[in-house]
C-alpha positions as CSV (number, residue, x, y, z in Angstrom):
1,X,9.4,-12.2,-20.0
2,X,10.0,-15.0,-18.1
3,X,7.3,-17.3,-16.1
4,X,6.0,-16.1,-12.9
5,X,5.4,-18.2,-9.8
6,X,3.0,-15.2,-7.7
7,X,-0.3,-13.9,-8.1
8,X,-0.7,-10.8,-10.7
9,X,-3.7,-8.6,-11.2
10,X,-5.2,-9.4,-14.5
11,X,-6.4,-7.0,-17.2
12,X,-10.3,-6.6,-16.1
13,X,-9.5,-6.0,-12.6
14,X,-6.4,-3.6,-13.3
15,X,-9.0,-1.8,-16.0
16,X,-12.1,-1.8,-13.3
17,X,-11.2,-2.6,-9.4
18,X,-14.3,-3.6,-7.4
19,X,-13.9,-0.2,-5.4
20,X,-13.9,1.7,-8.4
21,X,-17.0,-0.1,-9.7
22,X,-18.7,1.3,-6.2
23,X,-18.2,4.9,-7.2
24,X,-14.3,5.5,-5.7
25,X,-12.0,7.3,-7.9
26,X,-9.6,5.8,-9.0
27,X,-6.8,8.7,-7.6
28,X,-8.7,8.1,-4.1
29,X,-8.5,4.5,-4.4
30,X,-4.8,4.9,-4.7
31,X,-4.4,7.4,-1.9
32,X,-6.8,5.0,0.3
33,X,-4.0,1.9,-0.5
34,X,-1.2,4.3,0.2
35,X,-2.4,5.1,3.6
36,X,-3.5,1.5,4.7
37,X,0.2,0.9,3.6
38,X,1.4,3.1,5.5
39,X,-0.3,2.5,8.6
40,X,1.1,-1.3,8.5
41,X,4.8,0.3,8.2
42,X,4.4,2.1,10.6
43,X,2.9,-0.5,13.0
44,X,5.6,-2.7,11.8
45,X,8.1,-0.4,13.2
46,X,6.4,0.4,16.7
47,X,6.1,-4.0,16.6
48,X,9.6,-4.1,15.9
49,X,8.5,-6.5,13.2
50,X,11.0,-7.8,11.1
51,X,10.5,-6.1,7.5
52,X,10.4,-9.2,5.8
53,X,6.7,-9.7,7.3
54,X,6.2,-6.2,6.8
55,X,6.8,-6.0,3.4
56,X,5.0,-9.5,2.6
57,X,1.2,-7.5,4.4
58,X,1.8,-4.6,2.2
59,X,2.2,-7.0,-1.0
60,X,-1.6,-8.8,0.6
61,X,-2.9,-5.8,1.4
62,X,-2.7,-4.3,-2.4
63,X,-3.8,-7.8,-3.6
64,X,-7.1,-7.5,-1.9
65,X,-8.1,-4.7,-3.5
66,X,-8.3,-6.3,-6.6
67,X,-10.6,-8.8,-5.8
68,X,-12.8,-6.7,-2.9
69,X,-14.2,-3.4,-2.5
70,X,-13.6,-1.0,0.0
71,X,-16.8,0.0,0.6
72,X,-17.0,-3.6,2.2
73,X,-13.7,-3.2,4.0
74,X,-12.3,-0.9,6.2
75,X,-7.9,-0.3,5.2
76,X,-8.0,-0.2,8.5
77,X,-8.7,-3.2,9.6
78,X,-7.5,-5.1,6.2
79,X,-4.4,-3.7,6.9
80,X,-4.0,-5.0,10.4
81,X,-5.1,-8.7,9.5
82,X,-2.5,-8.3,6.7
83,X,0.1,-7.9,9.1
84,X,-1.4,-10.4,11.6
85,X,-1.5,-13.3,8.6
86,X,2.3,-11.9,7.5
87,X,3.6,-12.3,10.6
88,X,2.7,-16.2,10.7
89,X,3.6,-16.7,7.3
90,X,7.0,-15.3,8.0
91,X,7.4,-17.2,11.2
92,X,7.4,-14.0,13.2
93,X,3.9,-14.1,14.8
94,X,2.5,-11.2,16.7
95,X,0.3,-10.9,20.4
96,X,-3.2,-10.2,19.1
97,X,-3.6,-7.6,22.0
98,X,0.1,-5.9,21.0
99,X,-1.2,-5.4,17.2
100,X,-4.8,-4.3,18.3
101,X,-3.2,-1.8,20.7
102,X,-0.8,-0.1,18.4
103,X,-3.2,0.2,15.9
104,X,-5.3,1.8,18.3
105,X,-2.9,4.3,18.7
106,X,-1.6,4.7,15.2
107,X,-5.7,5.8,14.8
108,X,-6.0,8.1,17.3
109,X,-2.9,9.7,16.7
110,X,-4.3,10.2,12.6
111,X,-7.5,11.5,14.2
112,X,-5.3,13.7,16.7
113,X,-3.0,15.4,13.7
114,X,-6.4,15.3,11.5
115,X,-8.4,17.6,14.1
116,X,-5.9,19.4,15.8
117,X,-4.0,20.0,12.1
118,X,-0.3,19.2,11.5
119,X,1.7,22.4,13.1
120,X,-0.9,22.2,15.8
121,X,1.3,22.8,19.0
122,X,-1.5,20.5,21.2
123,X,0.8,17.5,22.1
124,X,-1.3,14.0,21.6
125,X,-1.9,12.0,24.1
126,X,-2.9,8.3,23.9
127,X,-6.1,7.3,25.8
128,X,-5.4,3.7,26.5
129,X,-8.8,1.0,25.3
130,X,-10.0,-0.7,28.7
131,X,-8.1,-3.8,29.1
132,X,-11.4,-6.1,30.0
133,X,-13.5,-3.6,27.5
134,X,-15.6,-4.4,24.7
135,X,-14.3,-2.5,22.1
136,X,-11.0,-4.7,22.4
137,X,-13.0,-7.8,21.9
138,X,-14.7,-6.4,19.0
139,X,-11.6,-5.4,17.4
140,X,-10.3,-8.6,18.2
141,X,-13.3,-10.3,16.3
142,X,-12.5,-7.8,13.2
143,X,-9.0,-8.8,13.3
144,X,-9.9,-12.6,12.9
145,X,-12.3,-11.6,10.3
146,X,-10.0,-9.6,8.7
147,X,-7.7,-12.6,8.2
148,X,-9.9,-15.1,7.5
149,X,-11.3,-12.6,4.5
150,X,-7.5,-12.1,3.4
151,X,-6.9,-15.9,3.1
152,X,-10.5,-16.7,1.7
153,X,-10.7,-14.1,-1.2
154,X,-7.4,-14.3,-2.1
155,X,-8.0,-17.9,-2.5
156,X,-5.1,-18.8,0.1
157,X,-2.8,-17.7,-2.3
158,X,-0.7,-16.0,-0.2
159,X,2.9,-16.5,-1.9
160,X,4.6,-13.7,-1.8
161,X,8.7,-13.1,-3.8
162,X,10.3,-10.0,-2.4
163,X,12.9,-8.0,-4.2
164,X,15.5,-7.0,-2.0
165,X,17.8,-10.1,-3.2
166,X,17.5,-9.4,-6.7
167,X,17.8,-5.7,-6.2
168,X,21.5,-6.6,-4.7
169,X,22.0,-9.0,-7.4
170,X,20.9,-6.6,-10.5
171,X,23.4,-4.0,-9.0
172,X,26.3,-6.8,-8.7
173,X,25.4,-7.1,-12.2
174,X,25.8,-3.3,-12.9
175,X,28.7,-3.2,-10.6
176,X,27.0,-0.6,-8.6
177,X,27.2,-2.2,-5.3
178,X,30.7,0.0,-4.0
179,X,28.0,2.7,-3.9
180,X,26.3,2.3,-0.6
181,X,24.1,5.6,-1.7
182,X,23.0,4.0,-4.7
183,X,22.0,0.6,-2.8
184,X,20.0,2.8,0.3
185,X,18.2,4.8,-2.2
186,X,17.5,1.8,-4.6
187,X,16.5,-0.2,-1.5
188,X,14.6,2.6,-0.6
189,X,12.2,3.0,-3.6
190,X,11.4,-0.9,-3.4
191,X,10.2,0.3,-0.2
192,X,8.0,3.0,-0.8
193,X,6.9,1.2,-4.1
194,X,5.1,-1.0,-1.6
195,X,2.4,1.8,-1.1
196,X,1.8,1.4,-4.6
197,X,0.2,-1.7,-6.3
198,X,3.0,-2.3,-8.5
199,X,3.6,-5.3,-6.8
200,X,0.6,-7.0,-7.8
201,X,0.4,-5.8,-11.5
202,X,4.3,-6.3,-12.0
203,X,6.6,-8.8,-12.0
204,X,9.6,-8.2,-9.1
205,X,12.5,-7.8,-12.3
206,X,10.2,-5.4,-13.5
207,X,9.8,-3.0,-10.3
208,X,13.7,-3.7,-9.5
209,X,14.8,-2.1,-12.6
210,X,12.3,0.9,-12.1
211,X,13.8,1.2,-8.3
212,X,17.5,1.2,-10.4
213,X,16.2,3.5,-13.3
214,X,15.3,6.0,-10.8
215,X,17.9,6.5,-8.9
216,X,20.6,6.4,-11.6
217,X,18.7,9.5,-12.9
218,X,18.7,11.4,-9.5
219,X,21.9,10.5,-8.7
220,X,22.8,11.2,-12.5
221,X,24.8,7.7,-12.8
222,X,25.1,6.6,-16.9
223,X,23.8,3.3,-17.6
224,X,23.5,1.8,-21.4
225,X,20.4,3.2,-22.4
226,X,20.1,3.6,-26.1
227,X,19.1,1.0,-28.3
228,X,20.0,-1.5,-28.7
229,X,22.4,-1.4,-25.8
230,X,19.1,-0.9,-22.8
231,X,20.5,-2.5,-19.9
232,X,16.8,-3.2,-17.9
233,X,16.5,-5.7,-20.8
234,X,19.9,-8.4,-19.3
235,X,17.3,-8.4,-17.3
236,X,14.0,-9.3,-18.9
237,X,12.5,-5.7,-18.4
238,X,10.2,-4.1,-21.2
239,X,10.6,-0.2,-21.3
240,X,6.9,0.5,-21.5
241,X,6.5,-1.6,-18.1
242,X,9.3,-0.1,-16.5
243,X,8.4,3.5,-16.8
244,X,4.8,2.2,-15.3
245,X,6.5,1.5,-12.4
246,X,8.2,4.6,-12.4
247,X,5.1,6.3,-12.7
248,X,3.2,4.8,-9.2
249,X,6.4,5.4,-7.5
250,X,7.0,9.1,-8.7
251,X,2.7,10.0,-7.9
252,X,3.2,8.6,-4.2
253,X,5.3,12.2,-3.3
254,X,3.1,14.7,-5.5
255,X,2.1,17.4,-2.9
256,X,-1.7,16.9,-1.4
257,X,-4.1,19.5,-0.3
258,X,-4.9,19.5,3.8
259,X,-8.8,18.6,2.4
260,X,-7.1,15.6,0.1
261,X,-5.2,14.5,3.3
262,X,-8.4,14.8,5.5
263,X,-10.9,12.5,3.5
264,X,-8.1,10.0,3.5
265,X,-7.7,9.9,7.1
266,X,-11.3,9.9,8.0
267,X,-12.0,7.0,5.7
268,X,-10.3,4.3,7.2
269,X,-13.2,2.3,8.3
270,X,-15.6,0.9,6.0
271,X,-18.5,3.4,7.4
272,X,-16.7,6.3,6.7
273,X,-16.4,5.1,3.2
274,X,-20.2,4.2,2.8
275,X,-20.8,7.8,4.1
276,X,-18.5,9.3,1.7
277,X,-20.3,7.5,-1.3
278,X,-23.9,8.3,0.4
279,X,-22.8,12.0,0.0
280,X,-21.3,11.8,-3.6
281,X,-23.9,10.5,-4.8
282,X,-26.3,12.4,-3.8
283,X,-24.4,15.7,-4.8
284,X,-24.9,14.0,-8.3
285,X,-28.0,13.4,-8.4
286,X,-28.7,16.7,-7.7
287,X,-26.8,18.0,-9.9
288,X,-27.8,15.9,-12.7
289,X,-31.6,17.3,-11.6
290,X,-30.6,20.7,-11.8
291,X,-28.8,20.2,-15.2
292,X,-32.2,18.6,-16.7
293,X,-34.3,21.3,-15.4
294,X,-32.8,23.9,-16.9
């Protein structure tokens, strides 16, 4: 494999995260990193951010969770001081005020769909902060906070190699690039592997090759794949990593209960997440009583 210039997980915190070592499950951890994900995407979008800085929060964001817990962070507010700090790195900088607002909304409209439900015909409408209020300025302190955290825990580390260049040269290799549906949808798993935290466990060869492997199977396209004639390996790519990858990917589109959707959506601030621990464990507890009484 060769040498790698970025930041990678190593094996105790991939094995035990400092979330999961506060009581989170490991499948709500995941849904938790999803969502924060998500919500920078999407802020990206409404910012007209380019995706460059987009993409390079989303990378921050997963690293973070490797080294902090999110009992002491809200995604919320991790993920907009990941987009803040990207948007400087990438020499794309954002109006503190423009970010702070559109999260705003972003939040209210979760909390809207979260209440009101999905198919709720209730139209959402956004109820503006006070432009001279106080919760602006507090969010505005959380937001410097929230970078200041990003760049002190992660040791101000903050390089960041994105994939979309090799993921056009892998398919020059492959001679796949006539097909502009095989680039979109390769292109489009690097994407939505963002949600994921392959891109701070994984090298980007690695996660490439997984974006390729999957869409040559749902587009049923042959590639060399029998030994010894594996084509992921012109490129450096072990099979067992690989079909890691594949894994993440494939678990970000499983189906999810309303009450699955619903805890993720209300714990989006640190509190919420405290509450949800307070609550756990004391269903334990009890139950753990019960269980020695008898």
């Amino acid at each position: 494999m060769s040498t790698t210039f970025y930041p990678l997980a190593s094996l105790s915190q991939i094995e035990s995260t400092p979330s999961r070592e506060d009581g989170i499950p490991a499948d709500l951890e995941e849904d938790l990193r999803a969502y924060g994900c998500k919500l920078i995407q999407e802020a990206g979008i409404l910012l007209k951010q380019k995706q460059v800085a987009v993409a390079t929060a989303q990378i921050l964001f997963q690293r973070f969770w490797y080294v902090t817990s999110m009992k002491q962070f809200g995604i919320g507010d991790m993920g907009m001081g990941a987009l803040f700090l990207a948007s400087k790195l990438e020499e794309c900088p954002l109006r503190m005020r423009d970010l702070i607002n559109v999260y705003d909304l972003l939040l209210q409209h979760s909390e809207h769909e979260h209440t009101m439900g999905p198919k709720s015909n209730t139209e959402f409408k956004y109820a503006p902060m006070s432009y001279f209020g106080s919760t602006f300025y507090e969010l505005k302190d959380t937001l410097v906070v929230a970078e200041m955290q990003l760049l002190k825990r992660l040791g101000f580390n903050v390089l960041v190699v994105l994939p979309y260049g090799t993921l056009i040269n892998y398919l020059r290799v492959l001679g796949l690039t006539s097909r502009e549906d095989v680039t979109a949808r390769a292109w489009g798993y690097l994407n939505d592997a963002m949600q994921t935290p392959v891109y701070a466990l994984y090298q980007v060869p690695t996660i490439v090759c997984a974006s390729i492997y999957l869409t040559t199977r749902h587009m049923r396209l042959s590639l060399p794949s029998e030994p010894p004639y594996c084509w992921w390996e012109l490129f450096d790519a072990e099979w067992e990593d690989l079909w890691s990858v594949c894994g993440y990917i494939m678990r970000l589109y499983r189906d999810r209960s309303d009450e699955e959707r619903s805890i993720v959506v209300k714990m989006v601030n640190k509190k919420e997440v405290r509450k949800w621990l307070e609550d756990h464990s004391q269903g334990n507890e009890g139950s753990s009583n019960g269980t020695a009484a008898e």
